[in-house]
Structure formats: C-alpha cells, structure tokens
Chimera marker file (.cmm) of the C-alpha trace (Angstrom):
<marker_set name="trace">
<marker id="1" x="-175.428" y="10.674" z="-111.334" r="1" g="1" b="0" radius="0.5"/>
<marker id="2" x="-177.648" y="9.725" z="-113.978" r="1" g="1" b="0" radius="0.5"/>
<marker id="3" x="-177.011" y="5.899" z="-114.179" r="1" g="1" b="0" radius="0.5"/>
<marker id="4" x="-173.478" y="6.604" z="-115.060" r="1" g="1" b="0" radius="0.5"/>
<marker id="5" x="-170.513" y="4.621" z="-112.909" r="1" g="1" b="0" radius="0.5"/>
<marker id="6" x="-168.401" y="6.560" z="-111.466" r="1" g="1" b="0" radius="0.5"/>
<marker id="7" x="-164.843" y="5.623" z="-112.425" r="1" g="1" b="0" radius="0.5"/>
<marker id="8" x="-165.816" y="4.737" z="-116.411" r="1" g="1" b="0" radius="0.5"/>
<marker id="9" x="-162.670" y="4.454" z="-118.287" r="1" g="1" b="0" radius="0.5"/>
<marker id="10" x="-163.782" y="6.274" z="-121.208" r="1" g="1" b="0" radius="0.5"/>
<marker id="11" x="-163.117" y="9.562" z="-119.245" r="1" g="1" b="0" radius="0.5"/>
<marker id="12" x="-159.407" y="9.066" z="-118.601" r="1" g="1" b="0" radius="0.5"/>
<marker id="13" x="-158.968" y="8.282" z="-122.450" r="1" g="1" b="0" radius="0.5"/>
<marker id="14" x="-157.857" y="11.863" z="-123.592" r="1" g="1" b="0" radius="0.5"/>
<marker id="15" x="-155.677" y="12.569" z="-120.512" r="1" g="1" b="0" radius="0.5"/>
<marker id="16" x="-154.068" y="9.212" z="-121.064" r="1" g="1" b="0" radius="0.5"/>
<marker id="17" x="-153.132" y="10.223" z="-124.362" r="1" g="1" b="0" radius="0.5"/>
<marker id="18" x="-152.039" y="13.785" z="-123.593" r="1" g="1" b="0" radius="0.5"/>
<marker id="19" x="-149.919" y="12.634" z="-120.878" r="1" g="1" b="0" radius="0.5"/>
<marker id="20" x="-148.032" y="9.996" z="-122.882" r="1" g="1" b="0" radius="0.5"/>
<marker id="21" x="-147.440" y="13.014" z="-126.045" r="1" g="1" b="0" radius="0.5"/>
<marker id="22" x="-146.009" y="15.198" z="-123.020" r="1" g="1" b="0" radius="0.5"/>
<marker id="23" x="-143.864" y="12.357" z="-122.275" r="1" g="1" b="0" radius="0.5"/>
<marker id="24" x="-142.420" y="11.291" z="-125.570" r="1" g="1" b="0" radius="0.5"/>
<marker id="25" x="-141.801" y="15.210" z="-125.904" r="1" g="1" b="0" radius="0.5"/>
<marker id="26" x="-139.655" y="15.350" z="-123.167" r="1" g="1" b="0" radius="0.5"/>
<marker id="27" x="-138.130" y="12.133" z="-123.171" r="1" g="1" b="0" radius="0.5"/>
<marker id="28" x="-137.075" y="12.704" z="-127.186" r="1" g="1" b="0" radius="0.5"/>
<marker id="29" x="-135.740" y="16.497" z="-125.452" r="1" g="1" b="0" radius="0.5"/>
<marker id="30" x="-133.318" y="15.040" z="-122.840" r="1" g="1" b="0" radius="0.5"/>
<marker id="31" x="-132.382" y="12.572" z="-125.475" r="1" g="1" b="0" radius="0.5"/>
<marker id="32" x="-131.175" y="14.649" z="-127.626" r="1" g="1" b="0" radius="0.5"/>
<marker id="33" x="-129.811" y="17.097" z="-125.243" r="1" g="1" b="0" radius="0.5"/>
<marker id="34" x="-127.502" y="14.095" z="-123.942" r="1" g="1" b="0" radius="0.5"/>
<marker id="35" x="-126.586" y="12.627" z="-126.927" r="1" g="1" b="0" radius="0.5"/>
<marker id="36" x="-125.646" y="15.787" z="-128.026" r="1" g="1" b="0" radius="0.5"/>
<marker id="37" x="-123.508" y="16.102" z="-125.005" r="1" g="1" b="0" radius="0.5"/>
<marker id="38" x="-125.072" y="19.300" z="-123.654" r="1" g="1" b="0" radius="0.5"/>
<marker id="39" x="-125.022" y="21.404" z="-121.852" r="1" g="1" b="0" radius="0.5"/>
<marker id="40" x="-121.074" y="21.643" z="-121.758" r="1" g="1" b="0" radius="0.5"/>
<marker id="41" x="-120.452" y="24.068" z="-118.642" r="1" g="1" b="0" radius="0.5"/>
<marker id="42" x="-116.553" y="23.841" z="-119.466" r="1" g="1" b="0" radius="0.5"/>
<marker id="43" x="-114.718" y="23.571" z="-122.369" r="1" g="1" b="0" radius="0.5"/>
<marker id="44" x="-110.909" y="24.108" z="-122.992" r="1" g="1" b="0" radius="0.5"/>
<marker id="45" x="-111.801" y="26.811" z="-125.913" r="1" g="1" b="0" radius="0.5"/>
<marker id="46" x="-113.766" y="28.999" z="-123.111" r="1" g="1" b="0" radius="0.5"/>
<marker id="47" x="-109.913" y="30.382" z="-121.868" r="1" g="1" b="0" radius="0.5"/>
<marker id="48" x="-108.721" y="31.778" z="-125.039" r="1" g="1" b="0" radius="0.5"/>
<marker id="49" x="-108.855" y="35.535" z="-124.452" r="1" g="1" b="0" radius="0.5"/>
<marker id="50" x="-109.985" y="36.569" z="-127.354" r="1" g="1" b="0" radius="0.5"/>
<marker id="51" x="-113.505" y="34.002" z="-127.296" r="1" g="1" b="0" radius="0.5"/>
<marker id="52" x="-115.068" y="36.465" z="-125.490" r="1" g="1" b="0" radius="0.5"/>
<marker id="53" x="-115.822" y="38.527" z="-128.661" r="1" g="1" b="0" radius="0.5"/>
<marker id="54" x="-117.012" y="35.171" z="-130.325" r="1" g="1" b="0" radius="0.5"/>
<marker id="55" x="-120.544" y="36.409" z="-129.079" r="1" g="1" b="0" radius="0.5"/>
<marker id="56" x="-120.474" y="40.367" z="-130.029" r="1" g="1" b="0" radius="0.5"/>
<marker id="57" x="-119.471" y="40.839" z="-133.094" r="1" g="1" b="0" radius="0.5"/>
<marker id="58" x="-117.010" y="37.911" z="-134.790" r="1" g="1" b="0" radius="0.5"/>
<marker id="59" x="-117.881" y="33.819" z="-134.837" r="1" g="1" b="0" radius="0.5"/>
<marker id="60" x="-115.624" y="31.078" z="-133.311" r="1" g="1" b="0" radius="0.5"/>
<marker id="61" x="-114.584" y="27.903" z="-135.024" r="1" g="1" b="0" radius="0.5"/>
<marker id="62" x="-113.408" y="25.168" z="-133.071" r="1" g="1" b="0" radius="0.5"/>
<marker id="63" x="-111.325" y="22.336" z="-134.967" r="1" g="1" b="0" radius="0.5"/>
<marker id="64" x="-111.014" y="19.567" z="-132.358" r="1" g="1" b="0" radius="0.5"/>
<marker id="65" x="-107.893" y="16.836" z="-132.950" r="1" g="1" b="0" radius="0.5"/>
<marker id="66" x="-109.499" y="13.791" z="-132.038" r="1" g="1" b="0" radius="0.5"/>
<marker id="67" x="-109.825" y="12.787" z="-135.941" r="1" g="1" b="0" radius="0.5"/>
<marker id="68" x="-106.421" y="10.665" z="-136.822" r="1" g="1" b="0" radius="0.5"/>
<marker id="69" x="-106.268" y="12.338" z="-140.163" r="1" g="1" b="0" radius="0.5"/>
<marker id="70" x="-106.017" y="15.646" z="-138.185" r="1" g="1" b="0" radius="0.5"/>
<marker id="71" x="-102.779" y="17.605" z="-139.182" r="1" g="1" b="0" radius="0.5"/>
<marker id="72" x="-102.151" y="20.890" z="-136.838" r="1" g="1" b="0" radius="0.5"/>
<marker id="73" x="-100.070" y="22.359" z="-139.477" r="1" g="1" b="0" radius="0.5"/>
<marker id="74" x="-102.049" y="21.926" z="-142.720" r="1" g="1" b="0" radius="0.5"/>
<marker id="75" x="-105.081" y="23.145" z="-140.728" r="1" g="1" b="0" radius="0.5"/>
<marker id="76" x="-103.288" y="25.967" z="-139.513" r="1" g="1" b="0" radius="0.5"/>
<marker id="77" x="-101.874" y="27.046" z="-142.354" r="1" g="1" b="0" radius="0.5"/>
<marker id="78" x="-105.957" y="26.422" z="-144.533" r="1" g="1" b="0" radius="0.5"/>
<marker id="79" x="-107.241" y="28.595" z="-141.941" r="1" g="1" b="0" radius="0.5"/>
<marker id="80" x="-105.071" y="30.804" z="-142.369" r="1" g="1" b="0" radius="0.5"/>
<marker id="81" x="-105.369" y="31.124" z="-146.205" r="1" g="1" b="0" radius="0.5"/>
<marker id="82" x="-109.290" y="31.922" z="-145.715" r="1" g="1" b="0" radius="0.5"/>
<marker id="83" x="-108.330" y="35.540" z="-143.522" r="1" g="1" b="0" radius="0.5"/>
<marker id="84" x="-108.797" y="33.981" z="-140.098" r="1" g="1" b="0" radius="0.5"/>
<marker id="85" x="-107.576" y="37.276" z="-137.459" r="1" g="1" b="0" radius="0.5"/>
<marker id="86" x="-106.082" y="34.816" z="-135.489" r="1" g="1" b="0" radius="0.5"/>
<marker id="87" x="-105.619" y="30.986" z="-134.892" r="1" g="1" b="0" radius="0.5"/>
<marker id="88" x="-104.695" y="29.748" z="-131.585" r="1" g="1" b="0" radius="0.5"/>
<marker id="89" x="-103.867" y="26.662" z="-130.233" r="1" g="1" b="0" radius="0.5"/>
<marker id="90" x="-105.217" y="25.049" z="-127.035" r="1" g="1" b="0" radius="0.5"/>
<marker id="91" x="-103.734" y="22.522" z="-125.068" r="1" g="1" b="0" radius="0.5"/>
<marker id="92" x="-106.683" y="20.278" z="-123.243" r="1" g="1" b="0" radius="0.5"/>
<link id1="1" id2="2" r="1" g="1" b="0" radius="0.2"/>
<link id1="2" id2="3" r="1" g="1" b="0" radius="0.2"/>
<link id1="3" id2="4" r="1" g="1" b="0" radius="0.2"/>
<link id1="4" id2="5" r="1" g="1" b="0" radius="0.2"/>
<link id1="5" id2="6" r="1" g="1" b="0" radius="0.2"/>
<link id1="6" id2="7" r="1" g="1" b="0" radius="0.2"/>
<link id1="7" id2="8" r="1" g="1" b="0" radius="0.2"/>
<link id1="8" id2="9" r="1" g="1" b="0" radius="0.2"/>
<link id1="9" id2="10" r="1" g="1" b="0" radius="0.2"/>
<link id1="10" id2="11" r="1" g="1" b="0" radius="0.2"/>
<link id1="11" id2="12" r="1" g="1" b="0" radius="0.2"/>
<link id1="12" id2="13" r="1" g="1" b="0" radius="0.2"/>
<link id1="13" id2="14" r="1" g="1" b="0" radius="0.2"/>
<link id1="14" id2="15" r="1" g="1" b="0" radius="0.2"/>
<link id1="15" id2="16" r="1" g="1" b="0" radius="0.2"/>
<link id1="16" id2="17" r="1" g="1" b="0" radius="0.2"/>
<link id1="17" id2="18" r="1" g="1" b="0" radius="0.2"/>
<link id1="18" id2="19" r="1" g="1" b="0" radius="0.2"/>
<link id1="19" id2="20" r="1" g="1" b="0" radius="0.2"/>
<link id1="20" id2="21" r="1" g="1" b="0" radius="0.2"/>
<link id1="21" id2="22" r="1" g="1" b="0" radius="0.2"/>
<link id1="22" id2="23" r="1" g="1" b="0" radius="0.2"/>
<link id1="23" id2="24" r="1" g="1" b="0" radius="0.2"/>
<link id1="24" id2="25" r="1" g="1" b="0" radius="0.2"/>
<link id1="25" id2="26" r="1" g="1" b="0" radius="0.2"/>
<link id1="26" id2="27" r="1" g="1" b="0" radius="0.2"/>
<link id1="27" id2="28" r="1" g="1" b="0" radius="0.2"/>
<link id1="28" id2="29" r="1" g="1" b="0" radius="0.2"/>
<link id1="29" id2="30" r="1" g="1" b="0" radius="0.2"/>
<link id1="30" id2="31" r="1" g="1" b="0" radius="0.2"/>
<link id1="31" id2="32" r="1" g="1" b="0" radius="0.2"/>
<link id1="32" id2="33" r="1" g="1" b="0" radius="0.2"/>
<link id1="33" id2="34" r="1" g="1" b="0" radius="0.2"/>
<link id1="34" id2="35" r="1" g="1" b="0" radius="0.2"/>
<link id1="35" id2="36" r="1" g="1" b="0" radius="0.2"/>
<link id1="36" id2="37" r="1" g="1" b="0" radius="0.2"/>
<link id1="37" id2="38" r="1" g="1" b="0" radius="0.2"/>
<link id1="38" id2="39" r="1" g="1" b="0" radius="0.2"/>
<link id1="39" id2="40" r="1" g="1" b="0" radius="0.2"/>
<link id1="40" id2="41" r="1" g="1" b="0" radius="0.2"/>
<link id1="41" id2="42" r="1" g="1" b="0" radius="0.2"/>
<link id1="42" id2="43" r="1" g="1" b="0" radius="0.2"/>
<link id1="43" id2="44" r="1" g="1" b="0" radius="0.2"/>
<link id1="44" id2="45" r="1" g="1" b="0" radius="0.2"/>
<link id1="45" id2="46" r="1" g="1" b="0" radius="0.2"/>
<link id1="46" id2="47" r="1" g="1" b="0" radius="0.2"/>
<link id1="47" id2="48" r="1" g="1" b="0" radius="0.2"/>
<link id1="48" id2="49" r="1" g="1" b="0" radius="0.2"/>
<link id1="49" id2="50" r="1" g="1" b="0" radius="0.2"/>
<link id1="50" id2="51" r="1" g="1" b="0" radius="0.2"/>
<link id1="51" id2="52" r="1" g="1" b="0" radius="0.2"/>
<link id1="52" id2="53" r="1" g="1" b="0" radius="0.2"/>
<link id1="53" id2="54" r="1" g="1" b="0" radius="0.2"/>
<link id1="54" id2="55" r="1" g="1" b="0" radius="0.2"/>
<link id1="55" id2="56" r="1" g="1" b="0" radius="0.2"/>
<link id1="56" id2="57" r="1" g="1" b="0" radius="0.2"/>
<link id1="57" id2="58" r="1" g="1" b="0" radius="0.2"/>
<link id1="58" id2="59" r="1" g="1" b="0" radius="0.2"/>
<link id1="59" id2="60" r="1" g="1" b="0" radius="0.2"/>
<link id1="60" id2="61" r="1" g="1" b="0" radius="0.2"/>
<link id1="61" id2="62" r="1" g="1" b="0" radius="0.2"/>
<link id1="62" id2="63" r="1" g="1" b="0" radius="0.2"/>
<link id1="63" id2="64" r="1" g="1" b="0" radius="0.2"/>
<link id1="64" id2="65" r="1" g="1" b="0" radius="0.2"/>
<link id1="65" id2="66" r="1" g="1" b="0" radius="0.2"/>
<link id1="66" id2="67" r="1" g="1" b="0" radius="0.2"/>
<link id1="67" id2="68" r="1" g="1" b="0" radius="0.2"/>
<link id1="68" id2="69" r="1" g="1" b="0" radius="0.2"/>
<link id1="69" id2="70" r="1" g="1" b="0" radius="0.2"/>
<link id1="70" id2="71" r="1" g="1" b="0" radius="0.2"/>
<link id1="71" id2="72" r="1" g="1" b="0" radius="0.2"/>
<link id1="72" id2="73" r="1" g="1" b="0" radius="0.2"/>
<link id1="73" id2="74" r="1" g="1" b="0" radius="0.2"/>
<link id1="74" id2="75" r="1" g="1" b="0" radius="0.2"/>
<link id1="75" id2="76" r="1" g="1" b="0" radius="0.2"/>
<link id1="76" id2="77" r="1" g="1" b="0" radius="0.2"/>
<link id1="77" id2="78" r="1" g="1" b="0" radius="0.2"/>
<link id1="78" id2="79" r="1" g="1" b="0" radius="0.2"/>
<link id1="79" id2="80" r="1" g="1" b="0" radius="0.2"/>
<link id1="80" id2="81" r="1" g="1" b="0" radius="0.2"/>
<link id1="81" id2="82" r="1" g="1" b="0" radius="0.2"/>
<link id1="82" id2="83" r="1" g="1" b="0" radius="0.2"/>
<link id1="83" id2="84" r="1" g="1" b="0" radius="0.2"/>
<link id1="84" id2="85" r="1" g="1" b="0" radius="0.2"/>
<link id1="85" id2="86" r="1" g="1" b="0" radius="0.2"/>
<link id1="86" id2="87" r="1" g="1" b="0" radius="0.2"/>
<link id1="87" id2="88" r="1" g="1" b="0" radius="0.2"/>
<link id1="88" id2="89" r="1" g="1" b="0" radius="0.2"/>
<link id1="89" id2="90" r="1" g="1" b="0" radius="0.2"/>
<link id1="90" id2="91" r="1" g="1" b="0" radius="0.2"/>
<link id1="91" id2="92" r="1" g="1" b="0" radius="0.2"/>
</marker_set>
C-alpha cells in the first residue's frame, strides 16, 4: 500500500463536499416547492369549463378574494374593460 493508511481522511474530502452541494440543492428545491405551496393537485378554478383551453391557445387569470380590499364588482367590471371573453365566478 505504499506506507499509506488506509482510511486517511484526506480521501473523503471531495465527496464530503459534493454530497453536502447535492444536499443544499435539494433541500433549497423542496423548500421552495413548499413554500410555494406546490404542487396543488386541486384547485376550485380547475372546474370552470372553459379552463381547459387555458393551456391550448388562451391564458387564465385567477383573482383570488382573500385580500380585504377585494371588491367582486369593481374587479369584474376592470376585467371586463381590458376585453376579457369571459369572467366567471367560482364559489370555493
């Protein structure tokens, strides 16, 4: 072996390092991923008939009420001045 022990720390230096990289990576991933709140398998907005075209060849925008400032009618009628095909309400 050449004089050389045979567990010498110096060897598991790089791996060490590697391995804790790896694990930041992934840990700052699922962070994110849950503080973001994802993935969301259900959401009220998937029923509205017309969402499934959100994904051909039109966008969806979702105003959500939980803001206290939130007026249904005002927003209604502002999405409606900008040419919106259709605005729909959904109940929770």
């Amino acid at each position: 072996m050449g004089g050389r022990p045979f567990n010498s720390w110096p060897a598991f230096i790089p791996i060490t390092f590697e391995v804790t990289i790896l694990a930041a990576a992934v840990t700052a991933v699922l962070g994110m991923l849950a503080l973001n709140g994802l993935p969301q398998p259900y959401h009220p907005v998937f029923n509205v008939p017309r969402f499934a075209l959100a994904t051909r060849d039109r966008f969806f925008l979702c105003i959500e009420a939980a803001d206290p400032r939130f007026d249904p009618v005002a927003t209604r009628a502002f999405l409606e001045s900008l040419g919106a095909r259709e605005v729909t309400d959904v109940e929770p």
